[in-house]
C-alpha positions as a Markdown table, in Angstrom:
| # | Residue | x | y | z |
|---|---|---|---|---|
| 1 | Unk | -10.7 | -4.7 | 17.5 |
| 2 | Unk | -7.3 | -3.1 | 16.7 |
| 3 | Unk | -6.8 | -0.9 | 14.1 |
| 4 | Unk | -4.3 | 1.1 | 12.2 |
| 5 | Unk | -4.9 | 4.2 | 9.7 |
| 6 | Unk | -2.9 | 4.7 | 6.6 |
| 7 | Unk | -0.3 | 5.8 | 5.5 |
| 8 | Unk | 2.0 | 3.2 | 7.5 |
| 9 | Unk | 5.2 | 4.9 | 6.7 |
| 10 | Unk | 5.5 | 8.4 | 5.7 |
| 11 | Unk | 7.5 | 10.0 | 2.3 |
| 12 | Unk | 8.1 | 6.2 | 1.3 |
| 13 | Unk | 7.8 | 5.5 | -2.3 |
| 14 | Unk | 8.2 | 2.6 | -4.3 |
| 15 | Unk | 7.1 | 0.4 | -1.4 |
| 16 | Unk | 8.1 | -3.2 | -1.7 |
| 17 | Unk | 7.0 | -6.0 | 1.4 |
| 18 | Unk | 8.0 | -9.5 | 1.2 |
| 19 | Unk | 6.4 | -11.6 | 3.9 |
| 20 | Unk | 9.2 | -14.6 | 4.6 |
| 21 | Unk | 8.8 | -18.3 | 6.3 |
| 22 | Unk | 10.5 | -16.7 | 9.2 |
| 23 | Unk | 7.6 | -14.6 | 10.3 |
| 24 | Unk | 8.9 | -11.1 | 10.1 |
| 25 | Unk | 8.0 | -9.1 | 6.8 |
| 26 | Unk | 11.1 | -7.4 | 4.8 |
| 27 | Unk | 10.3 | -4.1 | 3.2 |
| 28 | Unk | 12.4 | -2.0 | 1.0 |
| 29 | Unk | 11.6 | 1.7 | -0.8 |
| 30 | Unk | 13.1 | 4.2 | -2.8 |
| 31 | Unk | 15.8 | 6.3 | -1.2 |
| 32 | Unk | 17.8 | 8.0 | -3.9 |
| 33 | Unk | 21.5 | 7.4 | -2.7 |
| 34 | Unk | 21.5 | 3.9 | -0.4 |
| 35 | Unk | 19.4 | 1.1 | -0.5 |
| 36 | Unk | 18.0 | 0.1 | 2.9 |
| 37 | Unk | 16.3 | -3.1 | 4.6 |
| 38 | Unk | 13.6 | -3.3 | 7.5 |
| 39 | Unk | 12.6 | -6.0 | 8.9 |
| 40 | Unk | 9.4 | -6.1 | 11.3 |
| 41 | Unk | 7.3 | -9.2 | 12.8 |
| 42 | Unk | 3.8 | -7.0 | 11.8 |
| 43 | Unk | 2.8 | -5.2 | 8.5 |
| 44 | Unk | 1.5 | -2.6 | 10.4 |
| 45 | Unk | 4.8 | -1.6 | 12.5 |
| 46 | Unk | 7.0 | -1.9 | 9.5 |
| 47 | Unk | 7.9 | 1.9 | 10.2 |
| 48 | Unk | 9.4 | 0.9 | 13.8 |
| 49 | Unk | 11.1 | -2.2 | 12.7 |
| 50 | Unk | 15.0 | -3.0 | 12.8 |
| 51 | Unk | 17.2 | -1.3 | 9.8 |
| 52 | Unk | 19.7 | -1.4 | 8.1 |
| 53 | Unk | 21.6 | 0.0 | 4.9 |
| 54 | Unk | 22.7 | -2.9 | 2.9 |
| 55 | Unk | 24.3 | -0.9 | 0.1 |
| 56 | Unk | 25.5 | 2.3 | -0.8 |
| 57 | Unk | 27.6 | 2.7 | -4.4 |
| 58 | Unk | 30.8 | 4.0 | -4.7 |
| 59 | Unk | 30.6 | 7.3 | -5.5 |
| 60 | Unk | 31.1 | 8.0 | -8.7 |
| 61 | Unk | 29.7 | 5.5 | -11.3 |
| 62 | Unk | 27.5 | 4.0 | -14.0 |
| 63 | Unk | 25.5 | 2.6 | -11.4 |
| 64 | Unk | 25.9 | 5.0 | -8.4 |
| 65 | Unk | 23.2 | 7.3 | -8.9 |
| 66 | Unk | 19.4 | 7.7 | -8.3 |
| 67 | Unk | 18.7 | 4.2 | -6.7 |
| 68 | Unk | 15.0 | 3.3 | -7.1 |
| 69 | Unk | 12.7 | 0.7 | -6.8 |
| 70 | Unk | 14.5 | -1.9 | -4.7 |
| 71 | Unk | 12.8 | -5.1 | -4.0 |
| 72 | Unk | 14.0 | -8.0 | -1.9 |
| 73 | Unk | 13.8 | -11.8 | -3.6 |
| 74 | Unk | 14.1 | -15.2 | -2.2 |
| 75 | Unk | 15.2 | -17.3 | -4.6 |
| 76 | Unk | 17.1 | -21.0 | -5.1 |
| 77 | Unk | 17.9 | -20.7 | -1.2 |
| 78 | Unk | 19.7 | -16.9 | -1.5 |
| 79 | Unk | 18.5 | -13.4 | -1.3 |
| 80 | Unk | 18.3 | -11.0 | -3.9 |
| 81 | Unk | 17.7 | -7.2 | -4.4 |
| 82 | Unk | 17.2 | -5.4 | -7.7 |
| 83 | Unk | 16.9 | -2.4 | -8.2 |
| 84 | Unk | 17.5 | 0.8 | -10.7 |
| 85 | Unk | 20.6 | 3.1 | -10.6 |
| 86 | Unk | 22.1 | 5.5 | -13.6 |
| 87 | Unk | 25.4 | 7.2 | -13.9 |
| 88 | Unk | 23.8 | 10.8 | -12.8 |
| 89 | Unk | 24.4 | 12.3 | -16.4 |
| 90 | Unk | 20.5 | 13.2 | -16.3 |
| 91 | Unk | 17.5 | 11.3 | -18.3 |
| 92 | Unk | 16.3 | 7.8 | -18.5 |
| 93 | Unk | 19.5 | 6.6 | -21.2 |
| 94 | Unk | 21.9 | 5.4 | -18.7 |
| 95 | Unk | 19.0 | 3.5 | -16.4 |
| 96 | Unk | 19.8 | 0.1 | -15.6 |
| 97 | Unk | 18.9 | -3.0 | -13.7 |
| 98 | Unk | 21.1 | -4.0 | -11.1 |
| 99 | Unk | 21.4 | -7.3 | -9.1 |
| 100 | Unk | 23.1 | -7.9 | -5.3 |
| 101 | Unk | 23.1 | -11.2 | -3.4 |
| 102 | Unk | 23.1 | -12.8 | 0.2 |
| 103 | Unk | 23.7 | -16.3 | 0.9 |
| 104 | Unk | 22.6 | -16.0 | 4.7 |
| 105 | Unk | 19.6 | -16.9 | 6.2 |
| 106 | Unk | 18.6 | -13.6 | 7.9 |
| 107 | Unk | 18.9 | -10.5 | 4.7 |
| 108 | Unk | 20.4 | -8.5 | 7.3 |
| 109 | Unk | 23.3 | -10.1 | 8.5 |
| 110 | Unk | 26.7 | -10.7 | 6.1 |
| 111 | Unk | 27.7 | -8.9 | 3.0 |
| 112 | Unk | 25.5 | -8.4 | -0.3 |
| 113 | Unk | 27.9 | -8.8 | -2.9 |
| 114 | Unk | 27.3 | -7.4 | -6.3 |
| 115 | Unk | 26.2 | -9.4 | -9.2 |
| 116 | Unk | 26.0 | -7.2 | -11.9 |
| 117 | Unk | 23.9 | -4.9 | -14.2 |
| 118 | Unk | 21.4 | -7.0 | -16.1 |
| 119 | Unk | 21.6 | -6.7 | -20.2 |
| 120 | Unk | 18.5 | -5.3 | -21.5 |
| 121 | Unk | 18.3 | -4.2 | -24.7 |
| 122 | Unk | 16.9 | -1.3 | -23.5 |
| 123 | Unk | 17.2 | 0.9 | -20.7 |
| 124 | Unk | 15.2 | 0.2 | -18.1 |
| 125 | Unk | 13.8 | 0.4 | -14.6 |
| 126 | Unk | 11.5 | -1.5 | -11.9 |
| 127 | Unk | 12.8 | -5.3 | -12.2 |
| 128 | Unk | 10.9 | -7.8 | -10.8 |
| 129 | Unk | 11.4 | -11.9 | -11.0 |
| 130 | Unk | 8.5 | -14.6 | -11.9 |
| 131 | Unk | 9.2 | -17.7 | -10.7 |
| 132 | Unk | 7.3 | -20.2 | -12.8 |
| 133 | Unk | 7.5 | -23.7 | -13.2 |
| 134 | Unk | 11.0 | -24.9 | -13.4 |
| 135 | Unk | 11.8 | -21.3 | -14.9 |
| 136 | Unk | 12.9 | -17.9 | -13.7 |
| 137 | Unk | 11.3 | -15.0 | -16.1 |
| 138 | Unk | 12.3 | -11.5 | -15.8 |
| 139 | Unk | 9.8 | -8.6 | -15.8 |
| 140 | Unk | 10.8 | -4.9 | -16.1 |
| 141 | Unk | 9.6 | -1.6 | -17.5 |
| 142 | Unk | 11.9 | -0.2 | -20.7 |
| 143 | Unk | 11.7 | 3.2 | -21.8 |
| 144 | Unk | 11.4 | 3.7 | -25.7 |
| 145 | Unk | 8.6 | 5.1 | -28.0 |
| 146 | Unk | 5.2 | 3.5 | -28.2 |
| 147 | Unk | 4.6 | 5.9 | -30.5 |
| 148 | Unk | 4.9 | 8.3 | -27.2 |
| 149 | Unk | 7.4 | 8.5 | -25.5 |
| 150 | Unk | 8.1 | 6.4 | -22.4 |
| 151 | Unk | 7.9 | 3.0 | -21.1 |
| 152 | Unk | 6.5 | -0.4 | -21.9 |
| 153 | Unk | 6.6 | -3.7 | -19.9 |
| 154 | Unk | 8.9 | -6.6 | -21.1 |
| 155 | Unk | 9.6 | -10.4 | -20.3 |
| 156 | Unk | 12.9 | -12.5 | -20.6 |
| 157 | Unk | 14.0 | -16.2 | -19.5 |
| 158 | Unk | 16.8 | -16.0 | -16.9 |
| 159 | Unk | 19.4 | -18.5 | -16.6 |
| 160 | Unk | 19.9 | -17.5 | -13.0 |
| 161 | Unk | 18.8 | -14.7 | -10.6 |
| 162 | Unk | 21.3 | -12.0 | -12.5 |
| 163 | Unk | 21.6 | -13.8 | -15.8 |
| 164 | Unk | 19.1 | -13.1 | -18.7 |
| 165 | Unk | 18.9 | -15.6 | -21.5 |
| 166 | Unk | 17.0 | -15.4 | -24.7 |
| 167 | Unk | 14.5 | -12.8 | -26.4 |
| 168 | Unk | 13.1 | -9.7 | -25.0 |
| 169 | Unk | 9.6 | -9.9 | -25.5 |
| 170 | Unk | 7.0 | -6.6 | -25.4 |
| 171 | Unk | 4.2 | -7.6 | -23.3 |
| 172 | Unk | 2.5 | -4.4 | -22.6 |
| 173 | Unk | 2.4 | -0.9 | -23.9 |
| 174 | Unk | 0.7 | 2.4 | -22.9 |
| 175 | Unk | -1.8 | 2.9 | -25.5 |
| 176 | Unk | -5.2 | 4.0 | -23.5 |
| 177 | Unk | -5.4 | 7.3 | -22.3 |
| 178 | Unk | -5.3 | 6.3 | -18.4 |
| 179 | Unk | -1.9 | 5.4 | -19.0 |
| 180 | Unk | -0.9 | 8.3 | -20.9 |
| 181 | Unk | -1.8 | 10.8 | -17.8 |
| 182 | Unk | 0.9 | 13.9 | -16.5 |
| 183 | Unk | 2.9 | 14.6 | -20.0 |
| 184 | Unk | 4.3 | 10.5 | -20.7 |
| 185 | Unk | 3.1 | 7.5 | -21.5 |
| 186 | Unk | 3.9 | 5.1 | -18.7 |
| 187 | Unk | 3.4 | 1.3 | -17.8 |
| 188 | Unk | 6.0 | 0.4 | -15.2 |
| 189 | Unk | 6.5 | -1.0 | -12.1 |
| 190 | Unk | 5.3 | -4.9 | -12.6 |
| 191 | Unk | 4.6 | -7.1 | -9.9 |
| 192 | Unk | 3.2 | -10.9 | -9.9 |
| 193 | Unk | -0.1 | -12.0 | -8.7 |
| 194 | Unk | -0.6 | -16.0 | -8.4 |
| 195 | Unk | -4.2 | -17.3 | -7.2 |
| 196 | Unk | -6.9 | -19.3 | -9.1 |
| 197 | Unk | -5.3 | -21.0 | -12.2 |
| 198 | Unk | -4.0 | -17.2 | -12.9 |
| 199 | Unk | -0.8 | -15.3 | -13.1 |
| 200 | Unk | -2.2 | -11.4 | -13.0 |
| 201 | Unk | 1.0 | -9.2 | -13.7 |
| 202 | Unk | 0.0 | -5.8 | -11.9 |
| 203 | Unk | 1.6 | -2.8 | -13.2 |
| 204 | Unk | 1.4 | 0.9 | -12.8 |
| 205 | Unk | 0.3 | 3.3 | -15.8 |
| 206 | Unk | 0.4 | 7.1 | -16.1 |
| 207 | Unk | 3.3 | 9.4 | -14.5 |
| 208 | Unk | 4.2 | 8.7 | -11.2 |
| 209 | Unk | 3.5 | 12.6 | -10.3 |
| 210 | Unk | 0.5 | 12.5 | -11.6 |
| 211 | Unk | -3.0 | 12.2 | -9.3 |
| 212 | Unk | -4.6 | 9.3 | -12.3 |
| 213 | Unk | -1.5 | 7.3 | -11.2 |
| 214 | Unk | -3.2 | 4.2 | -11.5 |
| 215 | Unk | -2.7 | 0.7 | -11.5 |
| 216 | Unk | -3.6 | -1.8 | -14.7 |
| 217 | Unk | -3.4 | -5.5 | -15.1 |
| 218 | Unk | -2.6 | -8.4 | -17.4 |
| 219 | Unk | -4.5 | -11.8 | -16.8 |
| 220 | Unk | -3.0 | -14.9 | -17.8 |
| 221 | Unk | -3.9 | -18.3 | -17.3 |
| 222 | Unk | -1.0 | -20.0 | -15.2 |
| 223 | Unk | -0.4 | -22.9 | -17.7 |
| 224 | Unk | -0.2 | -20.9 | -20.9 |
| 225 | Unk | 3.4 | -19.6 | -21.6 |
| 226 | Unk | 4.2 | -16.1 | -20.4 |
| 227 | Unk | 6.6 | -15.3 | -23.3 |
| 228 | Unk | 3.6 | -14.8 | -25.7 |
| 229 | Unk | 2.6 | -11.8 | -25.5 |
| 230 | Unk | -1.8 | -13.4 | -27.2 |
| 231 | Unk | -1.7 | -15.3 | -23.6 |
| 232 | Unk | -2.6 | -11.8 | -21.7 |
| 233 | Unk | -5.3 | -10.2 | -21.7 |
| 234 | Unk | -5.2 | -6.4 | -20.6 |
| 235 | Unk | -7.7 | -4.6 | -18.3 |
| 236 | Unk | -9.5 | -1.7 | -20.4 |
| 237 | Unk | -10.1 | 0.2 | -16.8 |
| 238 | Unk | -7.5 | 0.7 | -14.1 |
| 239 | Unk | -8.0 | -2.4 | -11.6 |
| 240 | Unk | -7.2 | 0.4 | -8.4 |
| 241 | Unk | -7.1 | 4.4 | -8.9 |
| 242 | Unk | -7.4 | 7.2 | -7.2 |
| 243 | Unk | -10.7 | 8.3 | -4.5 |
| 244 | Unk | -11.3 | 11.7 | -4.5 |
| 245 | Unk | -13.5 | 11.3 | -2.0 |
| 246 | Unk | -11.1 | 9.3 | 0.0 |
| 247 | Unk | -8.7 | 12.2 | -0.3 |
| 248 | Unk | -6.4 | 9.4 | -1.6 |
| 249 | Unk | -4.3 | 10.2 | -5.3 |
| 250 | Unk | -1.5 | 8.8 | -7.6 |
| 251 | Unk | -1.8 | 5.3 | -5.9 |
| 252 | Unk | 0.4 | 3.0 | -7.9 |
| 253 | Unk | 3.6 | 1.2 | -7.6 |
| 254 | Unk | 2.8 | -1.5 | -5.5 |
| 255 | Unk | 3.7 | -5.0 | -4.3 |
| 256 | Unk | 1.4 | -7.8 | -2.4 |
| 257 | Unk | 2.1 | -10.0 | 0.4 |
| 258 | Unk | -0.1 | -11.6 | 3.4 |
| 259 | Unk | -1.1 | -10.9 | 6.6 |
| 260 | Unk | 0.8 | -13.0 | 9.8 |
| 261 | Unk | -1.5 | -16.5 | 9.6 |
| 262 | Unk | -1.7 | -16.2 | 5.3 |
| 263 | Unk | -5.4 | -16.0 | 5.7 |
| 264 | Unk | -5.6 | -12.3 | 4.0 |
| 265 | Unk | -4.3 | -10.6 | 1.4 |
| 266 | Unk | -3.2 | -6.8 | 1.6 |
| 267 | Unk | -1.8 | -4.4 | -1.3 |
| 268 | Unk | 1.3 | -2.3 | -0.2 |
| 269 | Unk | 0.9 | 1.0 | -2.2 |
| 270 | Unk | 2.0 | 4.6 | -2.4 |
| 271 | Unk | 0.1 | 7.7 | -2.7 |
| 272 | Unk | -0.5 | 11.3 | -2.7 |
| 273 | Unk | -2.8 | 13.2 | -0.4 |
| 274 | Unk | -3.8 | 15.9 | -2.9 |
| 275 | Unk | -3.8 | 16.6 | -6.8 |
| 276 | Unk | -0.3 | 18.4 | -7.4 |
| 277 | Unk | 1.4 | 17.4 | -3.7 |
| 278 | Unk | 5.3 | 16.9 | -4.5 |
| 279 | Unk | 6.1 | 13.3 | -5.0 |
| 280 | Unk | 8.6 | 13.5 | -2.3 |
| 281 | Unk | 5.4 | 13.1 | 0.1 |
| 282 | Unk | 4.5 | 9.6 | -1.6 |
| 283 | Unk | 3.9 | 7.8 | 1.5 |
| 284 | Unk | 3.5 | 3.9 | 2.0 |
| 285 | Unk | -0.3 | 2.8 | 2.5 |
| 286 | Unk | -2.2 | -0.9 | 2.5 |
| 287 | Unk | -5.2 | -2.4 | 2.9 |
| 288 | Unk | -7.2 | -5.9 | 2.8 |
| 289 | Unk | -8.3 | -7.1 | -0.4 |
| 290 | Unk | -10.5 | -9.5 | -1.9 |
| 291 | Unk | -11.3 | -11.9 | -4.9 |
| 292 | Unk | -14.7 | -11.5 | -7.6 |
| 293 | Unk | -16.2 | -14.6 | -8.3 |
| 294 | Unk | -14.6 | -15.1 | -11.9 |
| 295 | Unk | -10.8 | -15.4 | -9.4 |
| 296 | Unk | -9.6 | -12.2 | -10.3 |
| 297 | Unk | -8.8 | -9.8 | -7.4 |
| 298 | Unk | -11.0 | -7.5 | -6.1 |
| 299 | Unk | -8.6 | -4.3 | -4.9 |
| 300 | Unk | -11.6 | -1.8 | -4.1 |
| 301 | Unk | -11.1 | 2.1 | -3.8 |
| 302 | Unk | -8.1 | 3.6 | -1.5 |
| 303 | Unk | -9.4 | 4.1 | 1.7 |
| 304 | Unk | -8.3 | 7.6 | 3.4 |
| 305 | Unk | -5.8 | 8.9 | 6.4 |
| 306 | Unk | -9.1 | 9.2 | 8.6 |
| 307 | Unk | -10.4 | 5.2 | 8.1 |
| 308 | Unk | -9.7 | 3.2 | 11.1 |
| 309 | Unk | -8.5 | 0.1 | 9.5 |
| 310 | Unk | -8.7 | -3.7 | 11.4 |
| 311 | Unk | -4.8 | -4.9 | 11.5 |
| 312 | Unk | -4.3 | -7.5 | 9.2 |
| 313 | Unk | -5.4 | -11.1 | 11.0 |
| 314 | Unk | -2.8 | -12.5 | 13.0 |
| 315 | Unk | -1.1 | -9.1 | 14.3 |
């Protein structure tokens, strides 16, 4: 059987996959100064597939500055990217949340054209998009006092892919000391789980240099109303952490997609080989996981740079 070892791509952080109806798998990470796009037919040879840089910012600017987080969206038959940007003035006040589309078919031919900064009420970082129903919801972390300082997870109606509409509504807030690890108290980097009756909103909790990095979750059935904050429930344990063992540390900020034939699902991560390693070595990992039998996902432990892992089915 064929198999891969992690990490898939090296000094990759932020790692977001979106698996398309085209067959190829678009991925997108944090690179500071440009935003670029890879597409790849397999998960596993993301790191060789084609490239591109679909935006750089002007130079100078409110929004031209420490680029992070980009994910890639399909939505009402266009393409979207958000991602976070600041004006370079140092600190979190000037982070905001900013939106490009494409109207072609393949994300890496024609121009992304900007759409705009989206108007939180706070600053904030690590956008994501819910489609639900007939609605668009808008998660993201914002960065405020909860009493400690640093960032919480919020939900707003949008009236389109880079319009918000309505109330900001606090869903989740660091108040265990898992998500208080590495000097601030952190939930960020929300991504949408859908299986079983359930929306699971995965989210990453502690400081990003930090080895308890670690993931959390909110549970949700999928016909209550995700603007209430009484229709989550929170995990009291990280859902995926680190394995010491495994030699595997600060795993967090993640996305989800499927393997080729759809019959598995895999976790895209990042992660740190040792306590203390600079985060500029965050590489990009993933692996298979599973479901418990009360429908709520199984993640497991991290497994380390010496498993020999069986490519995801279909490869």
């Amino acid at each position: 059987m064929k198999s891969f070892r992690n990490p898939i791509v090296a000094r990759a952080a932020d790692p977001w996959v979106l698996r398309h109806s085209d067959g190829n798998y678009y991925f997108m990470y944090t690179q500071g100064g440009r935003l670029e796009l890879t597409q790849s037919a397999s998960l596993t040879g993301i790191a060789s597939g084609r490239k591109k840089t679909v935006w750089a910012p002007p130079p100078e600017g409110p929004y031209s500055y420490h680029l992070w987080a980009p994910e890639i969206h399909r939505l009402n038959g266009k393409w979207y990217i958000y991602y976070t940007a600041n004006d370079g003035s140092g600190g979190d006040a000037s982070r905001r949340i900013c939106v490009l589309e494409n109207g072609e078919s393949d994300p890496l031919e024609g121009d992304w054209e900007w759409k705009g900064a989206l108007a939180t009420p706070v600053p904030g970082l690590d956008g994501t998009v819910m489609p639900l129903g007939d609605d668009l919801y808008f998660l993201y972390a914002g960065y405020g006092h909860f009493p400690d300082y640093g960032s919480a997870l919020y939900i707003s109606r949008m009236d389109n892919p880079w319009t918000l509409r309505g109330e900001h509504v606090l869903l989740s807030a660091p108040a265990m000391e898992w998500e208080k690890q590495g000097g601030m108290a952190i939930n960020e980097g929300p991504v949408v789980l859908r299986r079983n009756g359930f929306v699971f909103l995965v989210y990453s909790a502690s400081t990003t240099w930090s080895e308890d990095y670690a993931l959390g979750m909110l549970t949700m059935k999928e016909n209550a109303d995700p603007m209430d904050p009484s229709a989550w429930t929170k995990s009291a344990e990280p859902v995926f952490r680190k394995s010491a063992e495994n030699g595997v540390y600060a795993t967090g900020h993640n996305s989800f997609t499927l393997s080729p034939d759809g019959k598995e699902d895999w976790i895209v991560y990042h992660a740190l080989p040792a306590p203390g390693t600079d985060t500029a070595h965050r590489s990009t990992r993933i692996q298979r996981f599973g479901w418990k039998a009360d429908g709520t996902p199984d993640f497991g432990i991290p497994l380390g740079e010496t498993c020999d892992i069986p490519v995801p089915s279909g490869e």
